[in-house]
FIRO-94745 format. One record per residue (C-alpha): residue in three letters; x, y, z. Coordinates in steps of 0.1 Angstrom, whole numbers, padded with zeros to 4 digits, always signed. Example, Ala and Ser with C-alpha at 12.3 -4.5 7.8 and 13.67 -1.06 7.14 Angstrom:
ALA+0123-0045+0078
SER+0137-0011+0071
***
This chain:
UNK-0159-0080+0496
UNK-0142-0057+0470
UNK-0146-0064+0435
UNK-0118-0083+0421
UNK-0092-0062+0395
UNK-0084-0070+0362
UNK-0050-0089+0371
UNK-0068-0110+0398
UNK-0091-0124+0368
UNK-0060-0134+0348
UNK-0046-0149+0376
UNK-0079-0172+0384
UNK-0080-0181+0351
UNK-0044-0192+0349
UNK-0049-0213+0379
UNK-0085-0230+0364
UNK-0061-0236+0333
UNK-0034-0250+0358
UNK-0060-0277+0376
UNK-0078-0288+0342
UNK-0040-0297+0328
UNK-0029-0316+0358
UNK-0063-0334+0361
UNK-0063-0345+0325
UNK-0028-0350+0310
UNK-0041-0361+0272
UNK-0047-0322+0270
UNK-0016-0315+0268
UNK+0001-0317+0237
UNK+0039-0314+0238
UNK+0060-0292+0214
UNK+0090-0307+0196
UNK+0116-0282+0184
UNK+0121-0302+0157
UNK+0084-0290+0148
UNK+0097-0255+0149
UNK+0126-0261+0126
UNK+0103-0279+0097
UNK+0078-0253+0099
UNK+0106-0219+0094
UNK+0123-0244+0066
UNK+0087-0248+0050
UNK+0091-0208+0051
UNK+0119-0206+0035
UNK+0117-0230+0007
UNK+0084-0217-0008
UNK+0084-0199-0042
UNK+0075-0166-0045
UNK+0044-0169-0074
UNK+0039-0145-0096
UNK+0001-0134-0109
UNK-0002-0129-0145
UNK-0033-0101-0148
UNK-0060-0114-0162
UNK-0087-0098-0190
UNK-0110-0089-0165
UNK-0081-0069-0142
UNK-0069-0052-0169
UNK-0105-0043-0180
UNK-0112-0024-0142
UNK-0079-0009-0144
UNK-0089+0007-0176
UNK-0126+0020-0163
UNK-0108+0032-0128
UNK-0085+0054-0147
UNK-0109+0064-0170
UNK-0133+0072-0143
UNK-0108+0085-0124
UNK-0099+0111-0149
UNK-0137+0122-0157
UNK-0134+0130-0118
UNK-0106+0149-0113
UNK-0123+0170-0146
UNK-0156+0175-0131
UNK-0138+0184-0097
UNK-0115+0211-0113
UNK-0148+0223-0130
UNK-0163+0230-0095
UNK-0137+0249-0081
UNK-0130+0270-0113
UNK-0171+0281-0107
UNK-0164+0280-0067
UNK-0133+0308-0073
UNK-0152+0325-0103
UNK-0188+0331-0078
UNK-0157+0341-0051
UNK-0143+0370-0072
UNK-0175+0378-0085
UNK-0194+0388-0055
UNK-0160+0407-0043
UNK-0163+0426-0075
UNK-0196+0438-0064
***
């Protein structure tokens, strides 16, 4: 018997879904629309809140900049050396 393909298993489950709902009707828990409509007003209605920075944010912000600069330094340093060694040994 050939194996059975992917849409096959989808359909099995569907149908295991199918008898377990019709044999026990407390699983199944109707929708409302009126549920839908309170939930996308909830949406709506909330305030968009604003975070003050605190001492501690401002603190990283100043080390990642600072850090951030000694980086971009120590980078510009290696490829000054990188293009100087270049030259240099076409010079010879």
């Amino acid at each position: 018997m050939p194996k059975k393909t992917r849409q096959e298993k989808i359909i099995a489950q569907y149908r295991q879904k199918i008898k377990l709902l019709q044999n026990n009707p407390k699983l199944v828990k109707p929708i409302f629309q009126e549920n839908i409509t309170v939930q996308e007003d909830e949406k709506k209605e909330k305030p968009q809140v604003i975070e003050k920075e605190t001492e501690q944010d401002i603190e990283t912000k100043k080390y990642f900049i600072s850090d951030f600069k000694k980086s971009l330094f120590v980078i510009s340093l290696i490829i000054a050396l990188e293009i100087g060694l270049y030259f240099a040994t076409m010079i010879k």
